[in-house]
Biopython code that builds the backbone (N, CA, C, O; Angstrom):
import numpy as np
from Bio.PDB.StructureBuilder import StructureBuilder

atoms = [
    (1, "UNK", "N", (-2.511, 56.783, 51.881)),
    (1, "UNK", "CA", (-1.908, 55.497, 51.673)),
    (1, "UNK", "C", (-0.518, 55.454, 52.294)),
    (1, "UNK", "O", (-0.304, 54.426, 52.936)),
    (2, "UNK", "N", (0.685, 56.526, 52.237)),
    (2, "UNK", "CA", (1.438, 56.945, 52.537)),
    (2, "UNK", "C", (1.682, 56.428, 53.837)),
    (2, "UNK", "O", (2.430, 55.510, 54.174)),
    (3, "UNK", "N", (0.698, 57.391, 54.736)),
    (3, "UNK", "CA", (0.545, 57.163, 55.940)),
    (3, "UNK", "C", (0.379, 55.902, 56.862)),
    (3, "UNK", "O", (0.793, 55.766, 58.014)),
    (4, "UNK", "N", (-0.453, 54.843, 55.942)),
    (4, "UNK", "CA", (-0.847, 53.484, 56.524)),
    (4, "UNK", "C", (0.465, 52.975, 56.179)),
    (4, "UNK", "O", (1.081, 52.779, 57.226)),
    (5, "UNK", "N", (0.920, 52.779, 55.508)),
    (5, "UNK", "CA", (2.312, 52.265, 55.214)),
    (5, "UNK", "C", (3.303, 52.408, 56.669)),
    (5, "UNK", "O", (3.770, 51.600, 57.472)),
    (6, "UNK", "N", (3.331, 54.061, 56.490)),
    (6, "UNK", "CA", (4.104, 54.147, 57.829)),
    (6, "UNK", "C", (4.059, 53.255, 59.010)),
    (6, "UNK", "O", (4.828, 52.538, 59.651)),
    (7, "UNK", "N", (2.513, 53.705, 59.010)),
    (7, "UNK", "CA", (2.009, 52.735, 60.261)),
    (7, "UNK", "C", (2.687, 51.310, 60.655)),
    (7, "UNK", "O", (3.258, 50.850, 61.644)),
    (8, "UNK", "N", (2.313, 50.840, 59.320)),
    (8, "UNK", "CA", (2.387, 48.996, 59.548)),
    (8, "UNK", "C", (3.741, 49.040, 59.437)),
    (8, "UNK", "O", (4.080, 47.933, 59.855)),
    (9, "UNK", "N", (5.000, 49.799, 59.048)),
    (9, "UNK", "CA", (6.128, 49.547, 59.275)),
    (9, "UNK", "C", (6.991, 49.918, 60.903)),
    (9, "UNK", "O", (8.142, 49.796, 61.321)),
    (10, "UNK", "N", (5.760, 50.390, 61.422)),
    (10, "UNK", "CA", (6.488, 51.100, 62.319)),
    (10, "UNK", "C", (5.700, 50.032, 63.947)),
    (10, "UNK", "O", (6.037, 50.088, 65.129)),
    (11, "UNK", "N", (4.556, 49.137, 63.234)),
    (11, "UNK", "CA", (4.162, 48.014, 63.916)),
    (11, "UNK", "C", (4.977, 46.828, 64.302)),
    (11, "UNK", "O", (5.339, 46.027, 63.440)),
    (12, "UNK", "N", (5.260, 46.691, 65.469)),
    (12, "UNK", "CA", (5.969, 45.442, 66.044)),
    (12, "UNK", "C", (5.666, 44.352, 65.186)),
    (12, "UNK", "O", (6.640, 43.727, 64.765)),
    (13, "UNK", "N", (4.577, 43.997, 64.846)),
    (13, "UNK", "CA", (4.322, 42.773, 64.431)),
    (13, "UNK", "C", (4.597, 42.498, 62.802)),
    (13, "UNK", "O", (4.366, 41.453, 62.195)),
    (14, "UNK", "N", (5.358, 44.187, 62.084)),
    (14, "UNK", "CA", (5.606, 43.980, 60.869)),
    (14, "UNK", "C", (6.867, 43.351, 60.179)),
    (14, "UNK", "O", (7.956, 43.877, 60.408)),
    (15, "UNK", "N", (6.823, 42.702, 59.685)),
    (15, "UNK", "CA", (8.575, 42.272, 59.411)),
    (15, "UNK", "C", (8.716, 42.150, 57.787)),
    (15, "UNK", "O", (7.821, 41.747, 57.044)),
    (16, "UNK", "N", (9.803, 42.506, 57.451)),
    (16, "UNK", "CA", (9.911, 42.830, 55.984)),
    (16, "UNK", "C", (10.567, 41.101, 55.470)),
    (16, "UNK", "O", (10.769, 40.264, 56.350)),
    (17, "UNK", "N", (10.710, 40.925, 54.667)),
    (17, "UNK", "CA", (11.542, 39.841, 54.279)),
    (17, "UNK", "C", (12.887, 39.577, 54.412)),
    (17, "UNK", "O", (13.528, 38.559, 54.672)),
    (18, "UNK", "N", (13.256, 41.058, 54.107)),
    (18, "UNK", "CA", (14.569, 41.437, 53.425)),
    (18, "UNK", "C", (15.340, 41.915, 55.102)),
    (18, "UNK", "O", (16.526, 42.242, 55.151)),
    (19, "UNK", "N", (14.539, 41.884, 56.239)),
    (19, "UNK", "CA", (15.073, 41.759, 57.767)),
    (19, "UNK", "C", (15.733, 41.571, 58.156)),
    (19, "UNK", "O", (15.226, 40.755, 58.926)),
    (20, "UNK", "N", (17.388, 41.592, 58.580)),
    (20, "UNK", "CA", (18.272, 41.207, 58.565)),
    (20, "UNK", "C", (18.205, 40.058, 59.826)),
    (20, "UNK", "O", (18.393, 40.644, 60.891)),
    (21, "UNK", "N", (18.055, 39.017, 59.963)),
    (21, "UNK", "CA", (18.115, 38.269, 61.345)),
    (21, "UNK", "C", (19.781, 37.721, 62.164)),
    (21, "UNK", "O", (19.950, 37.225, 63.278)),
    (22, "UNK", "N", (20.514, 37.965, 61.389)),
    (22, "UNK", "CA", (21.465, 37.369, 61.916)),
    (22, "UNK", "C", (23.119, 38.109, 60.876)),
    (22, "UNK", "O", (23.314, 37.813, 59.697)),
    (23, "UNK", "N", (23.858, 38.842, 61.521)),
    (23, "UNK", "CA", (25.079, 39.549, 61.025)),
    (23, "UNK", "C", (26.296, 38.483, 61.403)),
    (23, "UNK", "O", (26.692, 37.991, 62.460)),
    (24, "UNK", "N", (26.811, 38.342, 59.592)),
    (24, "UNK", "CA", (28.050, 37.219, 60.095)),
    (24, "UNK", "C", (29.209, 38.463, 60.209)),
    (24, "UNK", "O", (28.905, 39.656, 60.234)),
    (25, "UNK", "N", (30.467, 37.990, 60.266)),
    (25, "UNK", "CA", (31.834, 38.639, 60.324)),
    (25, "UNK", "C", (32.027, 39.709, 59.002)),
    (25, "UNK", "O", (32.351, 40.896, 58.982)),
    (26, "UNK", "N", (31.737, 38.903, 58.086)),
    (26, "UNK", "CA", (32.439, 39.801, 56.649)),
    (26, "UNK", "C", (31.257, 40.266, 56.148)),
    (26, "UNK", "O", (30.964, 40.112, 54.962)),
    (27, "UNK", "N", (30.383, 40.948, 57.115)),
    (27, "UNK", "CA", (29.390, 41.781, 56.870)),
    (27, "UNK", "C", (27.926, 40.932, 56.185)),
    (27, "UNK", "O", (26.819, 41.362, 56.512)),
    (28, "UNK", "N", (27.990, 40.189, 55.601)),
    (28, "UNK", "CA", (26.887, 39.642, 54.919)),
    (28, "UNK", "C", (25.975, 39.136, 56.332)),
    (28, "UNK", "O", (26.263, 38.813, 57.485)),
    (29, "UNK", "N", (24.744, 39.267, 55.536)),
    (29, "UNK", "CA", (23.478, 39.009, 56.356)),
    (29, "UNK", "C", (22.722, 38.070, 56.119)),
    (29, "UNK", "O", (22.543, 37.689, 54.962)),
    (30, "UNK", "N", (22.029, 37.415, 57.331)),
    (30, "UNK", "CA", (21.114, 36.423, 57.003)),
    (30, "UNK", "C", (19.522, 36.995, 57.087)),
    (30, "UNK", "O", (19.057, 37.602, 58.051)),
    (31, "UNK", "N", (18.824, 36.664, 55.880)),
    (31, "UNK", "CA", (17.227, 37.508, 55.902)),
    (31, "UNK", "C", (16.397, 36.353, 56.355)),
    (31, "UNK", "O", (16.749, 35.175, 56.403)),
    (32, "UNK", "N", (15.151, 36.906, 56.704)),
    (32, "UNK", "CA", (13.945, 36.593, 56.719)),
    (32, "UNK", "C", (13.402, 35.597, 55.650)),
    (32, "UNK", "O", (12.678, 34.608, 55.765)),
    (33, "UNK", "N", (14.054, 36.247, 54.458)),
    (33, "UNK", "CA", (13.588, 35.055, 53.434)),
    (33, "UNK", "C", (14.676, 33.884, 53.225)),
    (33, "UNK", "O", (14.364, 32.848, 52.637)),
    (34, "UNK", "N", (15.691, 34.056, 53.628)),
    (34, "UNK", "CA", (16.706, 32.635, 53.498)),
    (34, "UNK", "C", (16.408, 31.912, 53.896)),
    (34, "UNK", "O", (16.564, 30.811, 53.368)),
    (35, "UNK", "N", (15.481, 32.135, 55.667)),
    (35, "UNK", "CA", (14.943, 30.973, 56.458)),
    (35, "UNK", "C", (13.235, 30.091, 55.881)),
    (35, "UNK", "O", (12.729, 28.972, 55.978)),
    (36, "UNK", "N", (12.921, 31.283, 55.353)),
    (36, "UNK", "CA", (11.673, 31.177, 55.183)),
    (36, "UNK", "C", (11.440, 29.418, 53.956)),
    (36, "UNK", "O", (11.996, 29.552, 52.866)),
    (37, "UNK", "N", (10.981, 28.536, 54.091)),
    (37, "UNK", "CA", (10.448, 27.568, 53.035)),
    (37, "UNK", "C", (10.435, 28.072, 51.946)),
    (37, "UNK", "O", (10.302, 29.296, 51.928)),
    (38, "UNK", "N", (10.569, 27.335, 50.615)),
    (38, "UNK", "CA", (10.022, 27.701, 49.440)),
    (38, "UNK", "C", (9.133, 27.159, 49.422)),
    (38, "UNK", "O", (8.985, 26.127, 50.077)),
    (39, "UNK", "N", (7.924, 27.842, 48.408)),
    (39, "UNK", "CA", (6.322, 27.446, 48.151)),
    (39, "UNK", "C", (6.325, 26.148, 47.357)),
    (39, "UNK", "O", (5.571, 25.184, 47.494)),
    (40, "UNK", "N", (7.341, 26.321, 46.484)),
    (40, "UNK", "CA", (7.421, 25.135, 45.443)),
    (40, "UNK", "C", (7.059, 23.788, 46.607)),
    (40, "UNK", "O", (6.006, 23.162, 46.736)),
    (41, "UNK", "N", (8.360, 23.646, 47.351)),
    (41, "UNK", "CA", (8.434, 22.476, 47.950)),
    (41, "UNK", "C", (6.820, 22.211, 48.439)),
    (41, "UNK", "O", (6.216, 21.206, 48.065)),
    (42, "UNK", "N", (6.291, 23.088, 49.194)),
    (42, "UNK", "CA", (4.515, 23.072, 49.601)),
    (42, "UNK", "C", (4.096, 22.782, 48.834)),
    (42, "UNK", "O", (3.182, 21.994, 49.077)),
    (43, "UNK", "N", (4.341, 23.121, 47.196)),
    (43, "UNK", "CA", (2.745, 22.993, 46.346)),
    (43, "UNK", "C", (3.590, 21.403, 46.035)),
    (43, "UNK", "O", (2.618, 20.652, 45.961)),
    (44, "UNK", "N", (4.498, 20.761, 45.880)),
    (44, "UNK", "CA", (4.641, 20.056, 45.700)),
    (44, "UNK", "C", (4.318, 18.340, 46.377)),
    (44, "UNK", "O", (4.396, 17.182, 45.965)),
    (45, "UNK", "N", (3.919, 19.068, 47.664)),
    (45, "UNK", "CA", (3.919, 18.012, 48.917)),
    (45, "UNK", "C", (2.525, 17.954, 48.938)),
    (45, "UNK", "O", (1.964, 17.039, 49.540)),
    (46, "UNK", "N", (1.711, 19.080, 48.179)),
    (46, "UNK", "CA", (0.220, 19.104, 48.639)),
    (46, "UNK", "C", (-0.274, 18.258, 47.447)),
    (46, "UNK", "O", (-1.111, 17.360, 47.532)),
    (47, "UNK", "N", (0.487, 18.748, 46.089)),
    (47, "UNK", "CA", (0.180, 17.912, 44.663)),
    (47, "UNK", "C", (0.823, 15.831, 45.410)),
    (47, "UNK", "O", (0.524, 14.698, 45.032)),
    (48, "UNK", "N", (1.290, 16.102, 45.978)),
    (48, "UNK", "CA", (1.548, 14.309, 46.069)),
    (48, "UNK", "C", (0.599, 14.113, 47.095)),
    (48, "UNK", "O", (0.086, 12.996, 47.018)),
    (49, "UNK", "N", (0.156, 14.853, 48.095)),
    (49, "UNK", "CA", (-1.215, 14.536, 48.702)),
    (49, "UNK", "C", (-2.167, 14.351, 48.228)),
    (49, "UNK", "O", (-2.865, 13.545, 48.843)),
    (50, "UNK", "N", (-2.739, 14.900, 46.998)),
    (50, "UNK", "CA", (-3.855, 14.930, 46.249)),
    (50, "UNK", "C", (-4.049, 13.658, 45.237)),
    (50, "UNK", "O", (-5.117, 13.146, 44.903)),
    (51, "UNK", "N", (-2.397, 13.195, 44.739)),
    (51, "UNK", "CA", (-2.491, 11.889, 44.113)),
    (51, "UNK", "C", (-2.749, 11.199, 44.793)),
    (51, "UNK", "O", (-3.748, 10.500, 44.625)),
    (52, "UNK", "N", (-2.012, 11.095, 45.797)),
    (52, "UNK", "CA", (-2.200, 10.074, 46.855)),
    (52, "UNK", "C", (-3.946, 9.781, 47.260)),
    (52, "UNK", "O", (-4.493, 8.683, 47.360)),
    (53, "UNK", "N", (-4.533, 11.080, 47.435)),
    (53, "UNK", "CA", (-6.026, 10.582, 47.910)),
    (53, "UNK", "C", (-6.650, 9.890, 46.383)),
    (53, "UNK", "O", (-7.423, 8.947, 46.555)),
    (54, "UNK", "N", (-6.409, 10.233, 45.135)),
    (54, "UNK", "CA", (-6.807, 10.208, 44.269)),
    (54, "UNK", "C", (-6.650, 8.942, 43.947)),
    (54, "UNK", "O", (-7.671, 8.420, 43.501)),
    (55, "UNK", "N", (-5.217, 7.906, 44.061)),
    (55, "UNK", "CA", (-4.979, 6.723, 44.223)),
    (55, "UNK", "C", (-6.184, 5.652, 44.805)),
    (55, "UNK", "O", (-6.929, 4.772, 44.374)),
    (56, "UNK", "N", (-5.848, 6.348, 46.090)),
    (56, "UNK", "CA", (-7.007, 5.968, 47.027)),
    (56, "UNK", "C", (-8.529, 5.247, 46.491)),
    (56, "UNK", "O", (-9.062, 4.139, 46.556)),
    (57, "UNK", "N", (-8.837, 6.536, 45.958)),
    (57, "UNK", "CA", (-10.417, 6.398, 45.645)),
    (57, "UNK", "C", (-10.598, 5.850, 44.114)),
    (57, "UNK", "O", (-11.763, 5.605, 43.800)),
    (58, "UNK", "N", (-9.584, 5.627, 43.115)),
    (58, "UNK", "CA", (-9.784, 4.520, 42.182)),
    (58, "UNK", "C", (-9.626, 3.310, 42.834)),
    (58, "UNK", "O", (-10.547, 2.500, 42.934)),
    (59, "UNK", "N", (-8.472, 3.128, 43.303)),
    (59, "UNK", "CA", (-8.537, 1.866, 44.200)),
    (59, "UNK", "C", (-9.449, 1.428, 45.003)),
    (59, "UNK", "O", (-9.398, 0.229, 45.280)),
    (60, "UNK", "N", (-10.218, 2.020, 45.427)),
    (60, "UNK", "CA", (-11.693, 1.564, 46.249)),
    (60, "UNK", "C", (-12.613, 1.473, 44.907)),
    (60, "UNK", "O", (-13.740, 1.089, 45.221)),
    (61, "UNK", "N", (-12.528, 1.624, 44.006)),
    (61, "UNK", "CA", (-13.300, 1.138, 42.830)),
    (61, "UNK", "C", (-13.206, -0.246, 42.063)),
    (61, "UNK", "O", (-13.825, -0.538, 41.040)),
    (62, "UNK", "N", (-12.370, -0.985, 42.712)),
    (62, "UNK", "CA", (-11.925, -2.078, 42.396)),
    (62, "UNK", "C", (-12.824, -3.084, 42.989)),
    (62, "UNK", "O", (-13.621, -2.864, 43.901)),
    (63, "UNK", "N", (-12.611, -4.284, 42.349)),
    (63, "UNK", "CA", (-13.491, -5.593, 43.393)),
    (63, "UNK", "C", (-12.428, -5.470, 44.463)),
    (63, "UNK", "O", (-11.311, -4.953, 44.417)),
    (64, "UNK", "N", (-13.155, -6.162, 45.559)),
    (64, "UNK", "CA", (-12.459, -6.638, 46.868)),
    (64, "UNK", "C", (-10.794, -7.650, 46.556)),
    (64, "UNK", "O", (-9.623, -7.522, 46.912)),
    (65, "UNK", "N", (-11.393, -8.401, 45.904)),
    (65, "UNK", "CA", (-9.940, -9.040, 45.239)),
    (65, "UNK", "C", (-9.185, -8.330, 44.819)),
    (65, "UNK", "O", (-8.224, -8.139, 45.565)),
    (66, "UNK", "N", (-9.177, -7.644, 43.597)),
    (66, "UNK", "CA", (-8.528, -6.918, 42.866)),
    (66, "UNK", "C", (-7.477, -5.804, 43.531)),
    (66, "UNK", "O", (-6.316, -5.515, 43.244)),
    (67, "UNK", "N", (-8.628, -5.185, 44.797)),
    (67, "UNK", "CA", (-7.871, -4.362, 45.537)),
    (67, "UNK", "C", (-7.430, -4.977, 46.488)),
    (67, "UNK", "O", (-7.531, -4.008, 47.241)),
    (68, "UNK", "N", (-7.179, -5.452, 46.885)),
    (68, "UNK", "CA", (-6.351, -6.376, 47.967)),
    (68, "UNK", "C", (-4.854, -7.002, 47.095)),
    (68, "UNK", "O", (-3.770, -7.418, 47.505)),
    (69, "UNK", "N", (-5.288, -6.865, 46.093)),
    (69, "UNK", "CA", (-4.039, -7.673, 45.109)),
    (69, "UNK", "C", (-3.290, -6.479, 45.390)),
    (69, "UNK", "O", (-2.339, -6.344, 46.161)),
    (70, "UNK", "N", (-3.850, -5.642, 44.660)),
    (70, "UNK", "CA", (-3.037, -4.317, 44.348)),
    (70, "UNK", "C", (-2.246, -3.760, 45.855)),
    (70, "UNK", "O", (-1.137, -3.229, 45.785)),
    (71, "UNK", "N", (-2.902, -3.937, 47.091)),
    (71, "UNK", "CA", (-2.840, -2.560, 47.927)),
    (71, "UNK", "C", (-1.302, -3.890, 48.251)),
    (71, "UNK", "O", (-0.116, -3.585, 48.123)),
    (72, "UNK", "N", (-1.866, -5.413, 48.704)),
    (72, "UNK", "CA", (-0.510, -5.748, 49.374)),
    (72, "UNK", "C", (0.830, -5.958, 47.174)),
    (72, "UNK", "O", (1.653, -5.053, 47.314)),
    (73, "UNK", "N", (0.973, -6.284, 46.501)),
    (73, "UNK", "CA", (1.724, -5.706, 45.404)),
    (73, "UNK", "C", (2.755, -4.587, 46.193)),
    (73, "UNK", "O", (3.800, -4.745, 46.824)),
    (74, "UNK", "N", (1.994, -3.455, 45.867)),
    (74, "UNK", "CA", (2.388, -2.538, 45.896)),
    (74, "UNK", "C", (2.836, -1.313, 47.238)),
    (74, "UNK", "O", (3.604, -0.352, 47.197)),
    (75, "UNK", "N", (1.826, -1.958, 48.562)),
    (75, "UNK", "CA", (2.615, -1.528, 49.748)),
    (75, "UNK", "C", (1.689, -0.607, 50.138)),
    (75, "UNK", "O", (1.981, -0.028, 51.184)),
    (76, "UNK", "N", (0.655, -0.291, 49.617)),
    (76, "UNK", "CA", (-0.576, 0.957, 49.895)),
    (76, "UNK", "C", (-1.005, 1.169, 50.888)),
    (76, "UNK", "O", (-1.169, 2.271, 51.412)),
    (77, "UNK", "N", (-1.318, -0.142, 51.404)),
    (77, "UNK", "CA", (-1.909, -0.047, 52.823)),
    (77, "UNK", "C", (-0.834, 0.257, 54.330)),
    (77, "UNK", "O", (-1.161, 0.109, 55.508)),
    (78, "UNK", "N", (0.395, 0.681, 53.815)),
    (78, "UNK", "CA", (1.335, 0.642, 54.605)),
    (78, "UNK", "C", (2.070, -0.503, 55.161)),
    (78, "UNK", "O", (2.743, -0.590, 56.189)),
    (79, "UNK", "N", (1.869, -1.118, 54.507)),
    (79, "UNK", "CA", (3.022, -2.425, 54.857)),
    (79, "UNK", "C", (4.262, -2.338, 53.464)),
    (79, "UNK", "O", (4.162, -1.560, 52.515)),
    (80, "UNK", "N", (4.974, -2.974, 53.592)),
    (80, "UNK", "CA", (5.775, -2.937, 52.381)),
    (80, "UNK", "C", (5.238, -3.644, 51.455)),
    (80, "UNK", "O", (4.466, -4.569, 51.704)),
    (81, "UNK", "N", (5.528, -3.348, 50.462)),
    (81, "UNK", "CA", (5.011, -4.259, 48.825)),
    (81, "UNK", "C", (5.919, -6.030, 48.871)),
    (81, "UNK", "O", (7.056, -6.448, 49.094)),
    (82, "UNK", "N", (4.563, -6.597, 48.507)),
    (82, "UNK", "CA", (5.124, -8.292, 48.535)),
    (82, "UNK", "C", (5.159, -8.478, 47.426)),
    (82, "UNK", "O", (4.330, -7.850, 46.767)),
    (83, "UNK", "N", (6.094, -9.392, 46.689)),
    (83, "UNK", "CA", (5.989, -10.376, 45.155)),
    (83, "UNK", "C", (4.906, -11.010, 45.403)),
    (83, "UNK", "O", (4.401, -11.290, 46.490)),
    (84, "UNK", "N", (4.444, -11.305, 43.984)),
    (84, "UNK", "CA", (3.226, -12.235, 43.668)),
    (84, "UNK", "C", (3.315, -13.094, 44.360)),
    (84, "UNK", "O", (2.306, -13.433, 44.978)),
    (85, "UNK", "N", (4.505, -13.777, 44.543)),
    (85, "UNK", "CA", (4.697, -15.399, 45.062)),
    (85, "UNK", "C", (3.922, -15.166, 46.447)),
    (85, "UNK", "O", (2.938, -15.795, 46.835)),
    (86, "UNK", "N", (4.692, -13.952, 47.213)),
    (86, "UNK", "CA", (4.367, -13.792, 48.561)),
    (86, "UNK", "C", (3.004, -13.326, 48.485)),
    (86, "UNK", "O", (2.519, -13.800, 49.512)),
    (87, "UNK", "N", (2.237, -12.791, 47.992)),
    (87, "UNK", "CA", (0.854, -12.160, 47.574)),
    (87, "UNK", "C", (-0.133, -13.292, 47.864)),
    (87, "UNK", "O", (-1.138, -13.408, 48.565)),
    (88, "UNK", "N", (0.682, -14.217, 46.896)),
    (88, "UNK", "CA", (-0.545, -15.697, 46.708)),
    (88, "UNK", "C", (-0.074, -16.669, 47.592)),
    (88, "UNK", "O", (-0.640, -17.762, 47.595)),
    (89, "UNK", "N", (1.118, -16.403, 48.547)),
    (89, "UNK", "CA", (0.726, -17.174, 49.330)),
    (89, "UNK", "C", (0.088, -16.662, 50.556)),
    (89, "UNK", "O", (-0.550, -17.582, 51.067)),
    (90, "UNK", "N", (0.010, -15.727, 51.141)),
    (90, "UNK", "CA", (-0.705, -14.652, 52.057)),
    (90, "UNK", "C", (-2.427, -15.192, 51.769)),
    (90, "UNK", "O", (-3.222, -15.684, 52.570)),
    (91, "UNK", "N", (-2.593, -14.859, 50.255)),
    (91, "UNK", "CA", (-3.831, -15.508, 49.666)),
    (91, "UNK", "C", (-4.752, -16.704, 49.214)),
    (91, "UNK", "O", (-5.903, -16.833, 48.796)),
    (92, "UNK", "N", (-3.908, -17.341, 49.442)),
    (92, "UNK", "CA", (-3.875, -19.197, 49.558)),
    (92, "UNK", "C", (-4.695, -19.172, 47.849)),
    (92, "UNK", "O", (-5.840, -19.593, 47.681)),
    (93, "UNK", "N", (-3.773, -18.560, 46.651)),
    (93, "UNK", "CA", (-4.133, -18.854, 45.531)),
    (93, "UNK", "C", (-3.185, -18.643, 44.630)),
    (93, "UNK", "O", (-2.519, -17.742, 45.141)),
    (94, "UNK", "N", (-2.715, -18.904, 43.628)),
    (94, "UNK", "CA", (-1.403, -19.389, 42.730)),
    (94, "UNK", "C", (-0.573, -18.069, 42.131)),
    (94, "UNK", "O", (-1.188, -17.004, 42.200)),
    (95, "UNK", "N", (0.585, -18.041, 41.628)),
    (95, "UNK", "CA", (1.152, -17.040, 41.611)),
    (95, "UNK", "C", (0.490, -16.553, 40.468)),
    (95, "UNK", "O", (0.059, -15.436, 40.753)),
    (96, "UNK", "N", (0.147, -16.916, 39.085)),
    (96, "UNK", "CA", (-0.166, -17.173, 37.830)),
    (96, "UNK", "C", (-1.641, -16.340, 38.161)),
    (96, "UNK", "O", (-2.172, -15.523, 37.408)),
    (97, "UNK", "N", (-2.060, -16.711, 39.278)),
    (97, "UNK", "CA", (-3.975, -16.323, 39.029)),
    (97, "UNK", "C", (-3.275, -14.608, 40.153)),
    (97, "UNK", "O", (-3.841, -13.634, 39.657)),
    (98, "UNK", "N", (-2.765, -14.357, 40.796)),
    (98, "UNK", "CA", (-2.448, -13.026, 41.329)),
    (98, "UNK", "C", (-1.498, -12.158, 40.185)),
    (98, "UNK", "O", (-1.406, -10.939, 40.325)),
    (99, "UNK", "N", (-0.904, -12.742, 39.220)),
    (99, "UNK", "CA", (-0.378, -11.813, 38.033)),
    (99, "UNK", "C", (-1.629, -11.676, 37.238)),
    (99, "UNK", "O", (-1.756, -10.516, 36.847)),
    (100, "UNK", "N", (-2.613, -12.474, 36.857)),
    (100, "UNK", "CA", (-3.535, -12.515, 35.802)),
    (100, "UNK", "C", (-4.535, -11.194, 36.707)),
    (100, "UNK", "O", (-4.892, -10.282, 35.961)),
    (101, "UNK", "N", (-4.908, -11.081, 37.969)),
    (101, "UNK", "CA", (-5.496, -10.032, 38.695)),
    (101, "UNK", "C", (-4.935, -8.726, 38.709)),
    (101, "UNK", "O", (-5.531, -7.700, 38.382)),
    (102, "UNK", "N", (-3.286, -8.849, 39.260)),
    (102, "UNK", "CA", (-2.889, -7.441, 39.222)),
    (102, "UNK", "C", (-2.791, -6.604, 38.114)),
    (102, "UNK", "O", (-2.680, -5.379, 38.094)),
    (103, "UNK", "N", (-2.869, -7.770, 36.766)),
    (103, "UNK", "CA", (-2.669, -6.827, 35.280)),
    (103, "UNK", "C", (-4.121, -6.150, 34.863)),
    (103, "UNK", "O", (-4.319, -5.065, 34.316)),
    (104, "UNK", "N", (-5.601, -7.706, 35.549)),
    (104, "UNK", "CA", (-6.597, -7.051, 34.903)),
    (104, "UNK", "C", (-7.057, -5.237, 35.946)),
    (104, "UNK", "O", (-7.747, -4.252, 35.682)),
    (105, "UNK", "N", (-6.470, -5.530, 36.744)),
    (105, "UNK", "CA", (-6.606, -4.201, 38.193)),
    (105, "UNK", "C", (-5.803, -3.103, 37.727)),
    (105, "UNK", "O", (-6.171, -1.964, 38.017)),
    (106, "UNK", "N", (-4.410, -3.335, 36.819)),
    (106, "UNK", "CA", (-3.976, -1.993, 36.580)),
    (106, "UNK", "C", (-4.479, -1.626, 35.381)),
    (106, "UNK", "O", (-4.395, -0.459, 34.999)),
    (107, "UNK", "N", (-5.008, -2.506, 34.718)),
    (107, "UNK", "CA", (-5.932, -2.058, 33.428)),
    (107, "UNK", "C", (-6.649, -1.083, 33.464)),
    (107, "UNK", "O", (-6.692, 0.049, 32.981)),
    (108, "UNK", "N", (-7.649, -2.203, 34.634)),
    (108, "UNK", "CA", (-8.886, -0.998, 35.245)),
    (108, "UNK", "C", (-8.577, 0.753, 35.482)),
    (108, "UNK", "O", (-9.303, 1.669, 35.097)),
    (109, "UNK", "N", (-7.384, 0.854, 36.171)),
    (109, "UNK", "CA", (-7.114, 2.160, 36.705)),
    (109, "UNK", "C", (-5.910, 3.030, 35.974)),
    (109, "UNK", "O", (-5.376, 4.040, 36.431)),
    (110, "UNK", "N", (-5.600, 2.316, 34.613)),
    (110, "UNK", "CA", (-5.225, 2.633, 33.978)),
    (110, "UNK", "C", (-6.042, 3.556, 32.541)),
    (110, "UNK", "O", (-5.805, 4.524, 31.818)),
    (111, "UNK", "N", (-7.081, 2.535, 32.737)),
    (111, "UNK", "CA", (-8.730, 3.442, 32.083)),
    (111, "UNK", "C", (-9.430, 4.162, 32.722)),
    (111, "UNK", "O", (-10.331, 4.672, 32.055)),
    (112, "UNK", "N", (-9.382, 4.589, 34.379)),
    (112, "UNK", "CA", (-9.938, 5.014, 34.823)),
    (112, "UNK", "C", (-9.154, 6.678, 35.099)),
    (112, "UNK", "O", (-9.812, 7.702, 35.284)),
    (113, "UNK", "N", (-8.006, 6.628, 35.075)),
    (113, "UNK", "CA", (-6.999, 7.737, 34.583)),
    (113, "UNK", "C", (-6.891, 8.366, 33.676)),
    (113, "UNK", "O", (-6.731, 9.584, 33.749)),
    (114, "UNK", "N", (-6.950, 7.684, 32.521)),
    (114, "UNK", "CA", (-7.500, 8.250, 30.902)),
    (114, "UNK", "C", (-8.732, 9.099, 30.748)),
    (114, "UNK", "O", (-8.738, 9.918, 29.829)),
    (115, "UNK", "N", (-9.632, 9.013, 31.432)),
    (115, "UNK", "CA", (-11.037, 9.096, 31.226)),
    (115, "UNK", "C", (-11.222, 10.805, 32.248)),
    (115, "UNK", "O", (-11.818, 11.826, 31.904)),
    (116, "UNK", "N", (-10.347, 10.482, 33.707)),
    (116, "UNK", "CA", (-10.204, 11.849, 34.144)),
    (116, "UNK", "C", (-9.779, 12.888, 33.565)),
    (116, "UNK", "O", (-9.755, 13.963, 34.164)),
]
sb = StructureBuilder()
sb.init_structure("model")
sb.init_model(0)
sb.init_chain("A")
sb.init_seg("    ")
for serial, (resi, resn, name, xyz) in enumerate(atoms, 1):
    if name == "N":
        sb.init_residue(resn, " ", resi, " ")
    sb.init_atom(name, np.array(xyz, "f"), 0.0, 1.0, " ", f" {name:<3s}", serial, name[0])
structure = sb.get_structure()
């Protein structure tokens, strides 16, 4: 075991963490791991990817209306999020009947969250 150790340390392609890459003036060093990302930030970017698809696919569970309320609302589809006013007029239907939709739509996926 000893021996393989040697090996892979003594391999070009091995690099320790703790590597010194860069010597300032008052002796302190910059490592391998200072540069390196933290994982957190990754698992964190991959967990908002996963809501994000997860968003997604309740929202395609919606009627056609419902999700159309929701996606322009709220900006989903990549446009920015419109007020109701602007919603229903985009929709040629009243501000009153696009609040009465977006509440029964976050209902929906508000039960459909519970249930996961």
């Amino acid at each position: 075991m000893r021996m393989h150790l040697r090996h892979i340390r003594r391999s070009p392609s091995a690099l320790s963490m703790q590597e010194p890459i860069e010597a300032a003036r008052d002796g302190s060093a910059l490592t391998v791991m200072d540069v390196i990302p933290d994982d957190f930030a990754l698992d964190e970017h991959f967990e908002q990817q996963d809501e994000g698809r997860r968003l997604r696919r309740l929202v395609d569970t919606l009627t056609a209306r419902e999700r159309q309320v929701i996606l322009l609302r709220y900006g989903l589809g990549g446009q920015p999020p419109l007020t109701q006013q602007q919603a229903a007029a985009l929709l040629g239907i009243s501000r009153s009947y696009v609040s009465r939709i977006e509440k029964r739509a976050l209902e929906l996926l508000r039960r459909q969250v519970e249930q996961e």
